[in-house]
C-alpha positions in Angstrom: 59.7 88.8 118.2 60.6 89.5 115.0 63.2 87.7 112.9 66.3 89.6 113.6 65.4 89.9 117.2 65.8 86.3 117.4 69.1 86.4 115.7 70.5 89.2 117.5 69.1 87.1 121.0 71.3 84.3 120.4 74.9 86.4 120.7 73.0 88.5 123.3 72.4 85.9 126.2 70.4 87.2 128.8 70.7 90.7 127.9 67.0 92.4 126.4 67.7 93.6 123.1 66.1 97.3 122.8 66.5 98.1 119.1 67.7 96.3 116.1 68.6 98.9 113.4 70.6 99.0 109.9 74.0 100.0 110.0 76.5 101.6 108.5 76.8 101.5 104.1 79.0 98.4 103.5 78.7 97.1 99.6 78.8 93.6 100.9 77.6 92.2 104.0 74.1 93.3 105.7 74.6 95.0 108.7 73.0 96.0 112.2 73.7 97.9 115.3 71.8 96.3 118.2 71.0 97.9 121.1 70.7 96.1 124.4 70.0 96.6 128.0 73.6 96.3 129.8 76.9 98.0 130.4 78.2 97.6 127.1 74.6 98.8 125.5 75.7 97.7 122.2 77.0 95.1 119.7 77.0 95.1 115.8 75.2 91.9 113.9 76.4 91.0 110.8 75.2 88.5 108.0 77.9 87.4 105.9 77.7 87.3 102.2 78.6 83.6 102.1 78.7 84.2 97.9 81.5 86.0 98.3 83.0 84.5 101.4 82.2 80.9 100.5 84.0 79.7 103.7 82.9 82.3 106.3 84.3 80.0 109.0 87.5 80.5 108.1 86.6 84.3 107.8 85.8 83.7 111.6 89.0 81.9 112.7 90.9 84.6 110.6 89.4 87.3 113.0 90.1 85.6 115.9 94.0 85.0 115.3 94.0 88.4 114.3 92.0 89.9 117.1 94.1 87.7 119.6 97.3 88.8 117.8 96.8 92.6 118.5 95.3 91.9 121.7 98.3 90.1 123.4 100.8 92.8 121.6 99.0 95.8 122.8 99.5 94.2 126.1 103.3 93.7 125.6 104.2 96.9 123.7 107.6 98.1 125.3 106.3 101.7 124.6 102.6 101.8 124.6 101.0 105.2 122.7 98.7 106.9 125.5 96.7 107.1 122.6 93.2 104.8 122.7 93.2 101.6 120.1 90.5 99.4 120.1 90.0 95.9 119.0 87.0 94.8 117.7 86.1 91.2 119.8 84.5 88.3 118.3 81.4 87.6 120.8 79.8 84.2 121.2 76.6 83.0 121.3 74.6 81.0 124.4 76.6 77.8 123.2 80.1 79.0 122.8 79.9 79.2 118.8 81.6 82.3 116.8 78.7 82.1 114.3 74.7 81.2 114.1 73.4 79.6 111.4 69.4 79.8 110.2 68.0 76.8 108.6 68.1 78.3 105.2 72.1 78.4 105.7 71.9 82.3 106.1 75.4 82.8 108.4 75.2 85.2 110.9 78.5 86.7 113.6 78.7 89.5 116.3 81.4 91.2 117.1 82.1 94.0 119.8 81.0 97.8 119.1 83.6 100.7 119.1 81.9 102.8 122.0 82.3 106.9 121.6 83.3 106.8 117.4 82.0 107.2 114.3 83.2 106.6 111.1 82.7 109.0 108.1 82.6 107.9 103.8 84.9 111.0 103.3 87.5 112.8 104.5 87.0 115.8 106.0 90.2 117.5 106.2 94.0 117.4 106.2 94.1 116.4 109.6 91.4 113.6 109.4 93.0 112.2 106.4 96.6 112.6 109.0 94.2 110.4 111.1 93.8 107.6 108.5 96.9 107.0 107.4 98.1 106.7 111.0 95.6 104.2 111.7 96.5 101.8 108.4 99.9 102.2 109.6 99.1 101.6 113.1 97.2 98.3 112.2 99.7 97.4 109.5 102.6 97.5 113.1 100.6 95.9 115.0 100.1 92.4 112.7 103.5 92.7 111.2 104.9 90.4 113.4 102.2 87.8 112.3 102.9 85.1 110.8 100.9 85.6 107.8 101.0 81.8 106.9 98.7 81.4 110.2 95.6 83.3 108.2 94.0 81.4 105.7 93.1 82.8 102.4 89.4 83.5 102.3 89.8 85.5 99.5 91.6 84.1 96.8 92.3 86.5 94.3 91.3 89.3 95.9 93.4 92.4 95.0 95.2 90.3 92.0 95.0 92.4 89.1 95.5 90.0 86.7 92.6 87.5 87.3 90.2 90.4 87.6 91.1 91.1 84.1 90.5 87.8 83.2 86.9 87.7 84.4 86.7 90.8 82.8 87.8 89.3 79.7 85.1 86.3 79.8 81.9 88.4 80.9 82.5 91.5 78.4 81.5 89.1 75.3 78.3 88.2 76.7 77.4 92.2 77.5 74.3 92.7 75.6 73.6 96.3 76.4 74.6 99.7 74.2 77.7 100.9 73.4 77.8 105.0 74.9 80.4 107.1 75.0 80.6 106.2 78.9 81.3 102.2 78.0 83.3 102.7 75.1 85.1 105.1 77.9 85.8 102.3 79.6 86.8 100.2 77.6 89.6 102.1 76.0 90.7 102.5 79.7 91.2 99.2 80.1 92.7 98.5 77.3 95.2 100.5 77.0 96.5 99.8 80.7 96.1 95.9 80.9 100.0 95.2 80.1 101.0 97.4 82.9 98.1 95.9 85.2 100.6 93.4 86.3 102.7 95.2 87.9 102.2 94.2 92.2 101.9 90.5 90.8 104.9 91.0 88.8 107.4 92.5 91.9 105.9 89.9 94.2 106.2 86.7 92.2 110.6 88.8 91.8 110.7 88.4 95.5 110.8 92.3 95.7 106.9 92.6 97.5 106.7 89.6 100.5 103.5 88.3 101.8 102.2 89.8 105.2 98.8 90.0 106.8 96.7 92.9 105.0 93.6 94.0 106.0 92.3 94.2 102.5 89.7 96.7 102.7 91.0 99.7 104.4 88.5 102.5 103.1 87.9 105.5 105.2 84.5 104.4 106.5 86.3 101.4 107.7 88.6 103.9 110.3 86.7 104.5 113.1 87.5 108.3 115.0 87.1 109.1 118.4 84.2 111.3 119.0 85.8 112.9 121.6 89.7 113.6 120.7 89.2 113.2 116.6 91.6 110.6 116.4 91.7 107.3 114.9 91.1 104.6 117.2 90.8 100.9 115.1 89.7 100.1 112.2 87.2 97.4 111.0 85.5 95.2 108.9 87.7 92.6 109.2 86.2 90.0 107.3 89.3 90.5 104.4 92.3 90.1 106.7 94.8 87.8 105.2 97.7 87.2 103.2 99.0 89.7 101.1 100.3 92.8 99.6 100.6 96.2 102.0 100.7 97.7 98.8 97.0 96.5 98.1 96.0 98.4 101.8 98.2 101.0 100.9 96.6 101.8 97.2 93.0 101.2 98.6 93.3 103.8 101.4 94.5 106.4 99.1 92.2 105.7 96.4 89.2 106.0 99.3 90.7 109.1 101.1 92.2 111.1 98.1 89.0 111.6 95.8 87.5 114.3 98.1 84.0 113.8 96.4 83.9 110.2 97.1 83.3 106.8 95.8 79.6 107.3 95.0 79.3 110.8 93.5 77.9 110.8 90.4 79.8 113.9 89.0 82.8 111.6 87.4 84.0 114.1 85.2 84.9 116.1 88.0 87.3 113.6 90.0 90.4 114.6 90.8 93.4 112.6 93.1 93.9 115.6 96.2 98.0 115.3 96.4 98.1 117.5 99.4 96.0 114.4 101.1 97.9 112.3 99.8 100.8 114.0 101.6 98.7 114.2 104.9 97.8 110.4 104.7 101.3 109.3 103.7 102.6 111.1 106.4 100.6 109.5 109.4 100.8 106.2 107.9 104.6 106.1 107.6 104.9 107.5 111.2 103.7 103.7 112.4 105.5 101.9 109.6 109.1 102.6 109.2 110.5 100.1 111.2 109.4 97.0 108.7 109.2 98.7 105.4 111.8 97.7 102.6 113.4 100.5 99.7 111.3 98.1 97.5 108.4 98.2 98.8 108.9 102.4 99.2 109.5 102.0 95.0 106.3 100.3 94.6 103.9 103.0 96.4 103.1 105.0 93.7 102.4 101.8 91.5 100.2 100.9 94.0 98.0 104.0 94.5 97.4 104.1 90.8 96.8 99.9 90.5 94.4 99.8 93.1 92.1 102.8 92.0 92.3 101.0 88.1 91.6 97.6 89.7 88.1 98.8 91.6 87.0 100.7 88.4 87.6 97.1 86.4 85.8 95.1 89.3 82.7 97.7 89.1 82.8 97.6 85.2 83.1 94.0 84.9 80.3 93.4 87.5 78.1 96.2 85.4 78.6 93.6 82.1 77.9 91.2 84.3 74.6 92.4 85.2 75.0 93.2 88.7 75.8 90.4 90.6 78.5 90.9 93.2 78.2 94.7 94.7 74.5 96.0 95.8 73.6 98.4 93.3 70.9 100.9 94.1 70.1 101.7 90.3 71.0 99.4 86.8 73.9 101.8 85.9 75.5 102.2 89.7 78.5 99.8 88.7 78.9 101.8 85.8 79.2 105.1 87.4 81.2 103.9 90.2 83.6 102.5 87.5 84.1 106.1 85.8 84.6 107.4 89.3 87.8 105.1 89.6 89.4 106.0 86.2 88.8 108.9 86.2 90.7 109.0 89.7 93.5 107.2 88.2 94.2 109.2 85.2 94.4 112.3 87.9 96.8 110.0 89.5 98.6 109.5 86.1 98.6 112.8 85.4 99.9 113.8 88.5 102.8 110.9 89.0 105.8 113.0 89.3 104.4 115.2 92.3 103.1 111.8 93.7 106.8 110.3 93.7 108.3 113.2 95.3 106.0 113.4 98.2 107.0 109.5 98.4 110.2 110.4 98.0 110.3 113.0 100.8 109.0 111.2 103.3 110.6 108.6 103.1 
């Protein structure tokens, strides 16, 4: 039996595992869709990347508060949708433990598979974008009743501008490589937009922006859609839930489901921020989120759709200076190329603020 057999055996009990196969495209942990011989047939193995969560178990007890949360609500709601949401569960292994740990320290979790969906790394249409908006918003009602001082940060600093621009600032001294036009591209970019960078930061720390529980990484592929009906039915990765900003979940889905040529295209130049999406997404996410959002945090959308895209084109720059050494990188200039992907998406977002703000404005 080979070695993720073994792994996948200890959350799998008595059950004979049938496949072990790599799953879905996530920059961050290794994943694994395991097949087994039972009703449910299948479960998804994941090994954390304990470098960038350094305390996965808190990761874990995050998930399960979460998971819990939603759970007993759905069960509660005074008017239930007839439509389907799932919850990802956290399964155990033969002795009751969230997590397995190898020897070497490797840290390894199962949770639940989403039977009959799929999840997509673009959007396909109006309607699908319709689809992922309503599920953010849909998620976002469903934890904003949480506490959010019951999740523990296992992410600090994720999504604040600021101290990304720091690190920026320490690494882009010790970049050795050349100076082409697509660097000093970037450079300029940043430059001339770190004042404003603090903008979230700023409107939080004024008491304008509170502190709820986020999911933090709300990218399309994270959405997963009914095969069957086409609609969203839970999202996942949860691994970033915690304390923070909607804005942050708000800006990232936008970002991911507005550049209709996607993250990883290598055609930069050709970017552009799809404000008829933007519409689409907008309007199924606001459907599930009226009830708890503030006029200030309406007045901070558009910052946040154009923060977010800027802050994900610094993290990929800085980590290109930094020679690689938080995203997986399938060639030496992928960091790069995904970082001209992201500003050039925000200057289409720049250019294009005044349409932005009236779609905001409309729906709201």
């Amino acid at each position: 039996m080979d070695r993720l057999n073994i792994i996948a055996q200890q959350f799998a009990a008595s059950r004979l595992i049938t496949n072990v196969r790599a799953f879905g495209s996530g920059n961050i942990n290794d994943t694994f869709l395991v097949t087994v011989d039972a009703a449910e047939p299948h479960f998804v193995l994941q090994r954390i990347n304990t470098h960038v969560f350094q305390q996965p178990a808190l990761v874990m007890q995050n998930m399960r508060i979460f998971t819990q949360h939603v759970y007993d609500k759905l069960q509660h709601e005074m008017n239930p949708s007839d439509r389907r949401w799932a919850v990802p569960r956290v399964l155990l292994t033969i002795d009751d433990r969230d997590h397995w740990v190898e020897p070497d320290g490797t840290y390894w979790r199962a949770i639940s598979f989403i039977d009959s969906s799929a999840s997509l790394d673009t959007i396909q249409d109006l309607e699908h974008g319709r689809e992922i908006g309503y599920a953010l918003g849909r998620f976002h009602h469903l934890i904003s009743d949480l506490d959010p001082a019951q999740l523990a940060d296992t992410l600090e600093g994720f999504h604040i501008t600021p101290q990304y621009l720091e690190y920026y600032q320490r690494v882009l001294p010790t970049y050795t490589g050349a100076i082409d036009l697509e660097v000093d591209y970037c450079l300029k970019f940043i430059q001339e937009r770190q004042e404003w960078a603090r903008v979230l930061e700023d409107a939080k720390s004024d008491g304008k922006l509170p502190l709820r529980p986020i999911h933090g990484d709300p990218k399309v592929n994270n959405v997963m859609i009914c095969t069957t009906t086409q609609q969203a039915i839970g999202i996942i990765d949860l691994d970033t839930v915690k304390p923070g900003l909607v804005h942050y979940d708000i800006g990232d889905c936008l970002r991911s489901g507005c550049n209709r040529l996607g993250e990883e295209t290598t055609a930069w130049e050709q970017v552009q921020f799809d404000t008829q999406m933007c519409r689409a997404m907008l309007e199924g996410y606001l459907s599930q989120t009226s009830g708890f959002l503030t006029s200030d945090d309406y007045e901070y959308l558009f910052d946040a759709i154009r923060l977010i895209a800027f802050e994900l084109g610094l993290r990929f720059f800085s980590d290109y200076l930094a020679g690689n050494v938080y995203f997986k990188v399938k060639y030496p200039n992928h960091n790069l190329d995904r970082a001209l992907v992201q500003f050039k998406l925000t200057e289409s977002i720049e250019a294009q603020e005044t349409a932005i703000r009236s779609i905001i404005e409309d729906l709201r």
